[in-house]
Every structure is written in structure tokens, then in C-alpha cells.
Backbone as CSV, one residue per row, in Angstrom:
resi,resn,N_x,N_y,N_z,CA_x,CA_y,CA_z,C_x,C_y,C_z
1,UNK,-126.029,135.502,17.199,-125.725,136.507,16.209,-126.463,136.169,14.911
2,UNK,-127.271,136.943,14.315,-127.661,136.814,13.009,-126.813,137.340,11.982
3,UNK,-127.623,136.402,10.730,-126.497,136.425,9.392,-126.690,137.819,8.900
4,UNK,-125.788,138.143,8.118,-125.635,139.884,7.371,-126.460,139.793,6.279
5,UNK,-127.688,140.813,6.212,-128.117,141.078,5.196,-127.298,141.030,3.873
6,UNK,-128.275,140.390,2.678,-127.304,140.123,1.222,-127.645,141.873,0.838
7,UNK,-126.766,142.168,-0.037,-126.823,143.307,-0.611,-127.670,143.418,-1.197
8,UNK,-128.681,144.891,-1.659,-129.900,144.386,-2.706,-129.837,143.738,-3.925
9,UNK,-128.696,143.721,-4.577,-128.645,143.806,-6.109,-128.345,142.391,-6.024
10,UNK,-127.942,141.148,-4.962,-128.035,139.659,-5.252,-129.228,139.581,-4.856
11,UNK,-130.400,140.161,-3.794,-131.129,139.310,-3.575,-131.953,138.683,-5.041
12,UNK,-132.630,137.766,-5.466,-133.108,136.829,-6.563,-134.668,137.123,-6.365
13,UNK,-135.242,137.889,-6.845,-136.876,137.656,-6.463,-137.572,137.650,-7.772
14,UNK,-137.031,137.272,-9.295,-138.136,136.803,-10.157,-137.444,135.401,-10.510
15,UNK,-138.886,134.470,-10.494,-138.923,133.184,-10.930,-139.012,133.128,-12.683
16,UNK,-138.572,132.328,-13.219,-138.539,131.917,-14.333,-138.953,130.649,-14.343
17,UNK,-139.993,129.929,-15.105,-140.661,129.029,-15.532,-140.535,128.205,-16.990
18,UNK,-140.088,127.151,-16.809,-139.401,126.959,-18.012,-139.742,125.590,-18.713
19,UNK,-140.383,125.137,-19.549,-140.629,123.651,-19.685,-139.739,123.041,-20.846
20,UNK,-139.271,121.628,-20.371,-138.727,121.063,-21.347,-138.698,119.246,-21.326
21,UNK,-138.371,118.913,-22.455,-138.461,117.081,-22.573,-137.452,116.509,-21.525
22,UNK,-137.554,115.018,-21.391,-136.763,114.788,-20.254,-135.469,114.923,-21.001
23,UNK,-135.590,114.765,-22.254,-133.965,114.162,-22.583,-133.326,115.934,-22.119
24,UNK,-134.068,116.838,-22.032,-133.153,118.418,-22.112,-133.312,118.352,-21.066
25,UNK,-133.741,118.009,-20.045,-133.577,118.240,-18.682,-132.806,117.341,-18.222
26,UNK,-132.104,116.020,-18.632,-131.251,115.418,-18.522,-130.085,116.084,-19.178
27,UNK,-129.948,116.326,-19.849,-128.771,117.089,-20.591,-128.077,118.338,-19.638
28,UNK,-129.214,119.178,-19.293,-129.117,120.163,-18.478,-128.328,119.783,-17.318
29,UNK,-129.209,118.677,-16.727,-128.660,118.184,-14.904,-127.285,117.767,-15.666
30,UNK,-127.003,116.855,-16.288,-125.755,116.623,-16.387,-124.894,117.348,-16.648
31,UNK,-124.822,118.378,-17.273,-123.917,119.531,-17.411,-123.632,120.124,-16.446
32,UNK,-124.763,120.398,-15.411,-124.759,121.244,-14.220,-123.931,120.293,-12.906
33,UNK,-124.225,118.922,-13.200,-123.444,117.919,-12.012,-121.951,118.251,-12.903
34,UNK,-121.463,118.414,-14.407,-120.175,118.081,-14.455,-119.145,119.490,-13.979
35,UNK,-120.119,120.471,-14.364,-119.645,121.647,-13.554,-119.628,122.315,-12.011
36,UNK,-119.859,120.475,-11.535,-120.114,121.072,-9.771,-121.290,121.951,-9.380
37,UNK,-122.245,122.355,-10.450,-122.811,123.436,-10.075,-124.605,123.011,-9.637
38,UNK,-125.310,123.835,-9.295,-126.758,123.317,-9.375,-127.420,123.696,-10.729
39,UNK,-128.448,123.045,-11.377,-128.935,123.684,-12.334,-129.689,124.962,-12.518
40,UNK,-129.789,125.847,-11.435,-130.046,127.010,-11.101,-128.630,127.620,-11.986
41,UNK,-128.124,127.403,-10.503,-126.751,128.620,-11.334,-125.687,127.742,-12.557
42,UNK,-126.266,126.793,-12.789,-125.684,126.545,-14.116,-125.982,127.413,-15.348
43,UNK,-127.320,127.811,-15.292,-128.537,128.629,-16.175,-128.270,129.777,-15.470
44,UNK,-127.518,130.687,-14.727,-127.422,131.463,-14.487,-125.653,131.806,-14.982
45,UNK,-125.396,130.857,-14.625,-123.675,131.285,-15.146,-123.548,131.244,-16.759
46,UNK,-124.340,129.955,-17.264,-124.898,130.264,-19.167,-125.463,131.206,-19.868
47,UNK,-126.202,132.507,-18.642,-126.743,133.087,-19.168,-125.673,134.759,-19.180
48,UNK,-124.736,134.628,-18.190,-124.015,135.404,-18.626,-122.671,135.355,-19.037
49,UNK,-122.290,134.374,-19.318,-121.107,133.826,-20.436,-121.363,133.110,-22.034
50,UNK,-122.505,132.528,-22.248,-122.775,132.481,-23.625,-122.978,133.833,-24.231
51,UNK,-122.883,133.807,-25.557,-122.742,134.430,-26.957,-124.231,134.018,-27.459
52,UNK,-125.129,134.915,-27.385,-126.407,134.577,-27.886,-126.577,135.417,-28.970
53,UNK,-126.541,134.746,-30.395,-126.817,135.838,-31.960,-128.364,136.329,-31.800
54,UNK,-128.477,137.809,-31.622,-129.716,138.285,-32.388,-129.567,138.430,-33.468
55,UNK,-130.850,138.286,-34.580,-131.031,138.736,-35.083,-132.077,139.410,-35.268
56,UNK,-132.157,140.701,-36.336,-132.732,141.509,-36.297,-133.607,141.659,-38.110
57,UNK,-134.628,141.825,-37.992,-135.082,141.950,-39.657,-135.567,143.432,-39.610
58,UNK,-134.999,144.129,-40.628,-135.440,145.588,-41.203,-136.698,145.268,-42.051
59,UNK,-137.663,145.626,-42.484,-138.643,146.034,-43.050,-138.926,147.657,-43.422
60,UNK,-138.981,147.878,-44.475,-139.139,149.263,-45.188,-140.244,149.377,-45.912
61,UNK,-141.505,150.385,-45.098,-142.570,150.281,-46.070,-142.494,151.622,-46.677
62,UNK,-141.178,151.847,-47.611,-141.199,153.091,-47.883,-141.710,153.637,-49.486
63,UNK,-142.323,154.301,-49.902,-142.713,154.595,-51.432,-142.075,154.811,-52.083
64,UNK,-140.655,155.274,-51.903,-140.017,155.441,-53.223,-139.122,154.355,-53.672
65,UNK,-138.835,153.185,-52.380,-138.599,152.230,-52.648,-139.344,150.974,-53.098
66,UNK,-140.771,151.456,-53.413,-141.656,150.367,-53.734,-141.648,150.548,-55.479
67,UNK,-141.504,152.215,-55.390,-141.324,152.901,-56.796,-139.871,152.404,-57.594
68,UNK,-139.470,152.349,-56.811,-138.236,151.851,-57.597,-137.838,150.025,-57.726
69,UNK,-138.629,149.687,-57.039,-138.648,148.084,-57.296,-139.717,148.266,-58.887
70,UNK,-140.564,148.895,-58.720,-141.338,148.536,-59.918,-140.592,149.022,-61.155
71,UNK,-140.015,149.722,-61.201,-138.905,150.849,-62.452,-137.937,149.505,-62.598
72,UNK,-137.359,149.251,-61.913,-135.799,147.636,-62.289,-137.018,146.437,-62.624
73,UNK,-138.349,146.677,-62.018,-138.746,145.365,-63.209,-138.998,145.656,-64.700
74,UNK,-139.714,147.068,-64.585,-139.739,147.295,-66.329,-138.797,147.247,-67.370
75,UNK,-136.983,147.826,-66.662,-135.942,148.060,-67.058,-135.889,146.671,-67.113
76,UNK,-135.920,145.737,-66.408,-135.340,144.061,-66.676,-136.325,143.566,-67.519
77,UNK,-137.540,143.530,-67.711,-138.390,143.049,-68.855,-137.936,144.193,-70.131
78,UNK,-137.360,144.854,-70.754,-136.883,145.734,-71.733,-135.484,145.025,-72.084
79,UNK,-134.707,144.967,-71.033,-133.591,144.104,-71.092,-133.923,142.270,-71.721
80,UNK,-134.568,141.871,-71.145,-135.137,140.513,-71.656,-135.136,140.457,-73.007
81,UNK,-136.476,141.892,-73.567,-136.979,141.937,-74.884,-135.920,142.245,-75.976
82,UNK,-135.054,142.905,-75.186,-133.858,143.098,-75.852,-133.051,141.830,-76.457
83,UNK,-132.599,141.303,-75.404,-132.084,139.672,-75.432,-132.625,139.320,-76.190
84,UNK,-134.252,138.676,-75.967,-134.706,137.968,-76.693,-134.484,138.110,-78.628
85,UNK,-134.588,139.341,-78.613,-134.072,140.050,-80.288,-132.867,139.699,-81.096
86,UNK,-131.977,139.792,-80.278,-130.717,139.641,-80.616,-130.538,137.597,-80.412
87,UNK,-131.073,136.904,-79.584,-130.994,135.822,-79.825,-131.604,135.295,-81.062
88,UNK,-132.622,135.844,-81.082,-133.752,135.520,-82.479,-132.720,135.719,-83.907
89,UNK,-131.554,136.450,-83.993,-130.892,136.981,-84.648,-131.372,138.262,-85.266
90,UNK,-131.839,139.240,-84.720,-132.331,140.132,-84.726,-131.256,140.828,-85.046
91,UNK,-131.001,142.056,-85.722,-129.798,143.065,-85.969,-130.098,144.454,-85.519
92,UNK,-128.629,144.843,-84.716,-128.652,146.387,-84.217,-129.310,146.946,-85.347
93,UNK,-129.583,147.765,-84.730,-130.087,148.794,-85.431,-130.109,150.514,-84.496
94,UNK,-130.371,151.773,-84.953,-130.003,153.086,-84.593,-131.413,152.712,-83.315
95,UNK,-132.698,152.333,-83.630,-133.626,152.482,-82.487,-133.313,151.100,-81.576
96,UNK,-132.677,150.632,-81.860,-132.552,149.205,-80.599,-131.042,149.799,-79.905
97,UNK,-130.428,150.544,-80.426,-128.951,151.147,-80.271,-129.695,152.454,-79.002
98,UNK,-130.510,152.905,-79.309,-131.669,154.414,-78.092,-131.674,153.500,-76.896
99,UNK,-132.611,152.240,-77.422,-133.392,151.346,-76.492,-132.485,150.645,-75.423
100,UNK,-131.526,150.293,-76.255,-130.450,149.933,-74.977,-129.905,150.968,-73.880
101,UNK,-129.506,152.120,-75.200,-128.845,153.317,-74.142,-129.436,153.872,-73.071
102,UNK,-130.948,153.571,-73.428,-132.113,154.456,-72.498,-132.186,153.185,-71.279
103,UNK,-132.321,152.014,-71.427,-132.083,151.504,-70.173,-130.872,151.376,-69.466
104,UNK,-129.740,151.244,-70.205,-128.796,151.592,-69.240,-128.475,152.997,-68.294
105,UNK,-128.916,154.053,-69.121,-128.994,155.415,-68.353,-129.958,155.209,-67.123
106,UNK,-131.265,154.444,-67.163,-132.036,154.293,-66.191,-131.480,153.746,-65.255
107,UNK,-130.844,153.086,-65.544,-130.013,151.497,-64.778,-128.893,152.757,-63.594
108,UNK,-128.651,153.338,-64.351,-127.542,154.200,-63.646,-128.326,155.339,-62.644
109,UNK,-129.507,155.956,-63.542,-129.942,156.759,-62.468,-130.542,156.300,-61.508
110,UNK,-131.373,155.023,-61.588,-131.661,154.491,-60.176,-131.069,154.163,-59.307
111,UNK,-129.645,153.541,-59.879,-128.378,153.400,-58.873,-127.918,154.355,-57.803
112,UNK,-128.122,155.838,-58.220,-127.609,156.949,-57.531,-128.706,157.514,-56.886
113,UNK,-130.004,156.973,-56.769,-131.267,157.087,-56.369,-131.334,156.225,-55.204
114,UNK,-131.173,154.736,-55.261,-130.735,153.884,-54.018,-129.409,154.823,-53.050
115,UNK,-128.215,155.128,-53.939,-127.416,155.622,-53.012,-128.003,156.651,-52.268
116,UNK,-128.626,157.221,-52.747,-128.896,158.583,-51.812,-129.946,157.962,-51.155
117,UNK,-130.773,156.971,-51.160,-131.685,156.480,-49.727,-131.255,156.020,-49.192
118,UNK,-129.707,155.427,-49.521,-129.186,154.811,-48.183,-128.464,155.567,-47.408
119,UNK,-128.355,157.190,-48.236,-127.174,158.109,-47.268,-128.476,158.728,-46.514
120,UNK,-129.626,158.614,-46.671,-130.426,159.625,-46.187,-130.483,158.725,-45.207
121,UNK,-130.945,157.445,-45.342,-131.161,156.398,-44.220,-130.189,156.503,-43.181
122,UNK,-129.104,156.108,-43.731,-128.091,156.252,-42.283,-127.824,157.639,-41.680
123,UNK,-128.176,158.587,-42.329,-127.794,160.108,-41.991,-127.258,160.859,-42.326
124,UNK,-126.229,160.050,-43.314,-125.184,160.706,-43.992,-125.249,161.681,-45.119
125,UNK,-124.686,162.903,-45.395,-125.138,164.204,-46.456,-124.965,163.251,-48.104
């Protein structure tokens, strides 16, 4: 009597090729002898019970976000010059009183400028 065909979905027909130092291939066998197992299906049972983190990196080569990185540096060098004034002991005054207001208004409209690329980004109205 011959043996019963394996079902298709166990038969095993890609090899994996794998190189490593002795000390990881010692590490390996020993794990695989303490789990009774061979180092085949030791690496096969690790590969579907570990927790493997992807990660993932976004990159955005988008223009209005390149536009707006350059706008928060001008607004932060204005802010600086500002600082720097008032450390110097510099005194308010009605045009340094504009100069502030006008970057903080910027400060705010770019804020609601990011929000809406990130609602457009995810999809959201």
C-alpha cells in the first residue's frame, strides 16, 4: 500500500538560504534541540508565532509643504530678532507691538494650513 498524498498547501517547495556565524547557528541548534524540534521547523514555528515590528518611513515630496517649512523659518528668525531686542533691553514700542502681532497671526495661519493637509491627507473634509 502506498502513503497518501500530502495536501497541496503543506507540500514545502521553496528553499531559503540563509548565512550566519557559528555562534548564531549554535544558538539556533540549541534552541531548536531545547524545543524538541529540528532547526527547520524551529524557523518555521518562529516564523509564525513571533511579533516582527515593521517599520515604515513616510516621505513627502510635497510643495506646499516645502513652502511652508520655509515660511516657520522666516517666522522663527523674526521671532529670534525679536528676542534678541528685548534682551538687548530694547523697549515695546507700537511697530515692534505690529511685528509681533504679524508673526503670531502667521504662526496661526500656518497652523490651520498644516491642519487642512493633514485632513486632505487622510481624506477627511
Amino acid at each position: 500500500m502506498t502513503r497518501p498524498k500530502k495536501d497541496e498547501s503543506l507540500i514545502k517547495t521553496k528553499d531559503v538560504h540563509l548565512r550566519m556565524s557559528e555562534t548564531e547557528y549554535e544558538i539556533l541548534s540549541e534552541r531548536a534541540t531545547a524545543t524538541n524540534m529540528s532547526v527547520s521547523d524551529f524557523i518555521r514555528n518562529a516564523l509564525n508565532t513571533q511579533n516582527v515590528v515593521i517599520k515604515y518611513e513616510l516621505t513627502a515630496d510635497v510643495p506646499e509643504i516645502k513652502k511652508l517649512i520655509g515660511e516657520f523659518g522666516k517666522i522663527g528668525n523674526n521671532l529670534n530678532q525679536i528676542a534678541r531686542y528685548f534682551n538687548q533691553g530694547g523697549i515695546i514700542s507700537s511697530e515692534m507691538r505690529t511685528e509681533i502681532k504679524k508673526s503670531l497671526r502667521d504662526i496661526y495661519e500656518m497652523k490651520y494650513e498644516v491642519m487642512r493637509m493633514v485632513g486632505d491627507f487622510r481624506g477627511s473634509d
